[in-house]
C-alpha positions in Angstrom: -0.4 -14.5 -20.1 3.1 -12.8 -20.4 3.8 -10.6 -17.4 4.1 -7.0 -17.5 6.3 -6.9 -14.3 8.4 -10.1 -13.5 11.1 -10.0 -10.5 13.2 -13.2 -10.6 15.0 -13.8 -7.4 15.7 -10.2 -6.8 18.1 -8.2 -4.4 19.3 -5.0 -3.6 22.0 -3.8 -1.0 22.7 -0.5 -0.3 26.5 -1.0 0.9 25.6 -3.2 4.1 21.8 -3.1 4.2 20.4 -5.5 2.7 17.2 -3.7 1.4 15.3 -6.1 -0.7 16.2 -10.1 -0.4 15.5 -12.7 -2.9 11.9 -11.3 -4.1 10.0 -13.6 -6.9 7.0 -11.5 -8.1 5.2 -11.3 -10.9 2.4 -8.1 -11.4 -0.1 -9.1 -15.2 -2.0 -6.7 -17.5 -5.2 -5.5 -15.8 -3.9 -6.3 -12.6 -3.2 -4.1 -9.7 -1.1 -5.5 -7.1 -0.5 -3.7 -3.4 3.1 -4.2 -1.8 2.0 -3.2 2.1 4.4 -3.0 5.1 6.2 -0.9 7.3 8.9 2.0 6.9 12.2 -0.1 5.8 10.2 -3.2 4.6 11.6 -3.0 1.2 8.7 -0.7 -0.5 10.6 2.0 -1.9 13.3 -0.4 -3.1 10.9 -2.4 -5.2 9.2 0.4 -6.7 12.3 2.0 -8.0 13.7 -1.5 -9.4 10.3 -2.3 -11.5 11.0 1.3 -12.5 14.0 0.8 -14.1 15.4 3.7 -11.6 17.9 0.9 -9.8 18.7 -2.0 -11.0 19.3 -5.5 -8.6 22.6 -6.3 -6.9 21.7 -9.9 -8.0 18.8 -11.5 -9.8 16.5 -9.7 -12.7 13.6 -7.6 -13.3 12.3 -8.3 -16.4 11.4 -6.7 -19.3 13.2 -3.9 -19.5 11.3 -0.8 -18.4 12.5 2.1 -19.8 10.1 3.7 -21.6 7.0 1.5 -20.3 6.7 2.7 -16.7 4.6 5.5 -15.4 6.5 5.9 -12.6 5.1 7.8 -9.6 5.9 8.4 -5.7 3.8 10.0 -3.0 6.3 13.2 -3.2 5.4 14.0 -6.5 7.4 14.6 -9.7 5.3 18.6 -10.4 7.0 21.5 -11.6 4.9 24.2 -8.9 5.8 27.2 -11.0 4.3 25.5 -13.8 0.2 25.3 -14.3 -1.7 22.4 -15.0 -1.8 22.4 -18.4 2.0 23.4 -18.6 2.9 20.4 -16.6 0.9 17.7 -18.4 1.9 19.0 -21.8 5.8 19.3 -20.6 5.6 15.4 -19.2 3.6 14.6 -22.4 7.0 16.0 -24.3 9.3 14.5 -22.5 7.8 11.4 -23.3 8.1 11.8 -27.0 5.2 12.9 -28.0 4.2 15.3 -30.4 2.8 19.0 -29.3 -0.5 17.8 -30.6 -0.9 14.3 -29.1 0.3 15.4 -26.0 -1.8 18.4 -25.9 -5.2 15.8 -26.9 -4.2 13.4 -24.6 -3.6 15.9 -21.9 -7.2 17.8 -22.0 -8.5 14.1 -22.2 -6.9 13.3 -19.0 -7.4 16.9 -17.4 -11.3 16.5 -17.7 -10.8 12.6 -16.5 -9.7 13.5 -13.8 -11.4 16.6 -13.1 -9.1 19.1 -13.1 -9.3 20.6 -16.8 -11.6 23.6 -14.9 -8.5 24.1 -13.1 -5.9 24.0 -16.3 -4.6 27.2 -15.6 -3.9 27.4 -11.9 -0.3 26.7 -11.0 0.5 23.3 -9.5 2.2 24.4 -6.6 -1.5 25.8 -5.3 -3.2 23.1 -6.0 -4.8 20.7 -2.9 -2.6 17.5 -2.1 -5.1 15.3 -3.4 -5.6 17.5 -6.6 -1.6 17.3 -6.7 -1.7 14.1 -6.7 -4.4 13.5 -9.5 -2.4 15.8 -11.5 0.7 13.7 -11.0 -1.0 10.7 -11.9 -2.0 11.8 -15.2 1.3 13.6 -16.0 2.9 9.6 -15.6 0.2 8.1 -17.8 0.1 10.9 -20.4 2.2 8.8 -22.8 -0.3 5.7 -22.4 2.0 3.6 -20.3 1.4 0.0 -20.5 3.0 -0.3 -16.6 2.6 2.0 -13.9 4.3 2.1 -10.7 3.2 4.1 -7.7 5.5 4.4 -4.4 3.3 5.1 -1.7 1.1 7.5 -3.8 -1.3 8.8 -0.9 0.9 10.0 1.5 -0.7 13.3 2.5 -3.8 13.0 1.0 -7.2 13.6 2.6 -9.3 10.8 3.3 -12.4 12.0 0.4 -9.3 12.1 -1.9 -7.8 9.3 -1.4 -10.5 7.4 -2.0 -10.9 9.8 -5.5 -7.2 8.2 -6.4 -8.2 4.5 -5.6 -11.1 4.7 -8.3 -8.7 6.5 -10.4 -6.2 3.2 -9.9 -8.9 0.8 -10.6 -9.7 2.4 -13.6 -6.6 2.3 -15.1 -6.2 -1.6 -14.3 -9.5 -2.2 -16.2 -8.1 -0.5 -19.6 -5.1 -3.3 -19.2 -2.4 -1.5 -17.6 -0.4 -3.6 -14.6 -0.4 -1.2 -11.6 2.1 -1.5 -9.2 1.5 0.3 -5.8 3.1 0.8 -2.5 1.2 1.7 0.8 1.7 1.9 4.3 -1.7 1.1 5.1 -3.3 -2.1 4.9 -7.1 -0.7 4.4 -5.5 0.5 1.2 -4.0 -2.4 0.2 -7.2 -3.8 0.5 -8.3 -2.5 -2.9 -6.1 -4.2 -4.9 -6.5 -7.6 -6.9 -3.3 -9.0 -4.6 -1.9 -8.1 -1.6 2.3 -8.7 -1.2 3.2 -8.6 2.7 6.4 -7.2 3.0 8.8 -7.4 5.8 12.7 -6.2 6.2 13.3 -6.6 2.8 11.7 -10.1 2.0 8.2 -11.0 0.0 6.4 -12.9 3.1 3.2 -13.5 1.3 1.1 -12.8 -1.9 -2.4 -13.6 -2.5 -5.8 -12.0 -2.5 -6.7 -9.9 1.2 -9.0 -13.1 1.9 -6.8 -15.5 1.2 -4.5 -13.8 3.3 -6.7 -13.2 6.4 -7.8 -17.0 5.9 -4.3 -18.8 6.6 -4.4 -16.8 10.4 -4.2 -20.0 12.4 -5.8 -17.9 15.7 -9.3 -16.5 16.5 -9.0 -12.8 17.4 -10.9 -10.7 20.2 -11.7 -7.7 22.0 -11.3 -7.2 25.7 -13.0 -4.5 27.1 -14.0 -3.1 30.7 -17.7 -4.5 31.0 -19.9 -1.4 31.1 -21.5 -0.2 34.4 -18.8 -1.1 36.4 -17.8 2.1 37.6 -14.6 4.1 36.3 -13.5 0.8 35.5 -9.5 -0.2 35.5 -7.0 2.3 33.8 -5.3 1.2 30.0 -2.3 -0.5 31.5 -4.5 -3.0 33.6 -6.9 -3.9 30.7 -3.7 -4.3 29.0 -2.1 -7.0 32.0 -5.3 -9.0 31.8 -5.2 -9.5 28.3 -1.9 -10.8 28.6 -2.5 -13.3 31.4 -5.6 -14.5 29.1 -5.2 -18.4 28.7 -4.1 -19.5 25.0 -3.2 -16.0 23.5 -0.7 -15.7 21.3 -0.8 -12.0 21.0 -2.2 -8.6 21.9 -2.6 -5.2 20.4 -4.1 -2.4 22.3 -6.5 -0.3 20.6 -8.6 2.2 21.9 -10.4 1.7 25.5 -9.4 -2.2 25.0 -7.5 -4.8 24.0 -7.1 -6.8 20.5 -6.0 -10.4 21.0 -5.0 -13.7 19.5 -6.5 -17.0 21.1 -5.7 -20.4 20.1 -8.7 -21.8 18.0 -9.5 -24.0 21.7 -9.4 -21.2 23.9 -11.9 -19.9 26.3 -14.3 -17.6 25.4 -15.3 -16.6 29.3 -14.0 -13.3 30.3 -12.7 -12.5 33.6 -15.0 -10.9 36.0 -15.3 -7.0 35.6 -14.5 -7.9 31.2 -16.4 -8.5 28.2 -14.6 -10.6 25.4 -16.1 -10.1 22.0 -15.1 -12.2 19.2 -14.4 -9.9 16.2 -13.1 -10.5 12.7 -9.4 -11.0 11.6 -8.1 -8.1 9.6 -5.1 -8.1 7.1 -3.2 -6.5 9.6 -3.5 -9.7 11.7 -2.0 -11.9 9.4 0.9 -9.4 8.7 1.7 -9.4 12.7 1.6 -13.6 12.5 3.2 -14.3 9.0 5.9 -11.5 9.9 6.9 -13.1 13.0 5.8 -9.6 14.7 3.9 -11.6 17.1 6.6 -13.0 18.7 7.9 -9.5 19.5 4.9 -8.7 21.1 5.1 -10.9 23.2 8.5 -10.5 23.9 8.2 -6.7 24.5 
């Protein structure tokens, strides 16, 4: 299979920041691939290169996009004192397509997505997550064989968001390579592959499983045992789990403490704790593959 998207030992500075560093990737018809790491990872960078926005300060993106991309980030492309319909139609043009195919194609999207009711409301009073639909289908309107998203939930509600993902996954399954940035591992969690990303480097790409697999460590929860009391403040739950024999990490969350034991670790708690084995997350392997552990540790 030919890929839609191929990066080929890819790099982009922006004068001294190196932004993205020697990035192989490859994204295939029907496949939707999440990119997922922190502010300054690289995201935006890669987004705009398989876009054909920027091009690499060395290696190549290949094929050429222009024209094939839907391209579309979490800000939105809208014209707000445009409707719905005026949008979609106007994108539709810009794409090169006739009054009439983009007009067919645009109703045909508007009642996909659920929003021909609201053709004549203007964009700029529309919900985020309706925005957001609507900006979709203004970068697909042209039938796109590659779409590119950049973080396209940012803002959107939770019932919403999960609207857009279904919306994603249906456009995978009529053959398109989706390409889509995210914060938020849960999200990237949909997708057929998962890339890691960390200041400006590809860490890791594989399916979620595969991913949360290679974690070398056993994770757990400390927590005050219950019934003891007020039980110790946040910052001592915190000091115990750090004096915990064979961790490797810990990550406070909530009324407890997430941590990462050695596979031979004990599994006793200390008196006054409960230690409760729970299952390793994506988020897990990003901390240990990213070296993120070690500043934990350090910090």
């Amino acid at each position: 299979m030919n890929a839609a998207i191929r990066f080929i030992n890819v790099s982009r500075s922006y004068g001294a920041v190196q932004a993205v560093s020697g990035v192989d990737l490859e994204v295939n018809p029907g496949e939707m691939i999440g990119l997922v790491g922190p502010d300054g990872s690289g995201k935006t960078t890669l987004a705009r290169l398989a876009a054909g926005v920027l091009a690499p300060s060395a290696g190549r993106v290949e094929p050429e996009s222009r024209g094939r991309v839907g391209y579309l980030t979490g800000r939105g492309s809208l014209y707000v004192e445009l409707t719905v319909w005026e949008n979609i139609r106007f994108f539709g043009r810009i794409y090169g397509m006739s009054r009439a195919k983009a007009a067919a194609e645009g109703q045909r999207l508007l009642e996909w997505i659920g929003l021909w009711p609201f053709k004549n409301r203007l964009s700029g009073q529309l919900s985020g997550g309706m925005r957001q639909k609507l900006a979709l289908a203004c970068a697909i309107v042209h039938r796109p064989p590659v779409l590119i998203l950049d973080e396209p939930t940012t803002a959107v509600d939770p019932v919403a968001r999960a609207d857009f993902w279904d919306l994603l996954h249906g456009q995978a399954k009529e053959g398109r390579a989706v390409m889509v940035t995210t914060p938020y591992m849960d999200e990237a969690e949909h997708c057929d592959r998962v890339g890691l990303l960390h200041r400006g480097r590809l860490l890791a790409i594989d399916r979620a499983p595969s991913l949360i697999e290679r974690l070398p460590w056993r994770m757990a929860l400390l927590t005050p045992a219950p019934g003891a009391g007020p039980g110790p403040g946040r910052m001592a739950v915190i000091k115990v789990a750090g004096e915990l024999r064979g961790q490797r990490w810990i990550q406070p969350k909530g009324a407890g403490v997430r941590v990462a034991l050695e596979p031979g670790a004990s599994m006793t708690p200390p008196v006054g704790y409960e230690l409760t084995p729970v299952s390793a997350s994506l988020e897990d392997a990003y901390v240990w593959l990213s070296g993120a552990a070690e500043e934990v540790r350090a910090g």
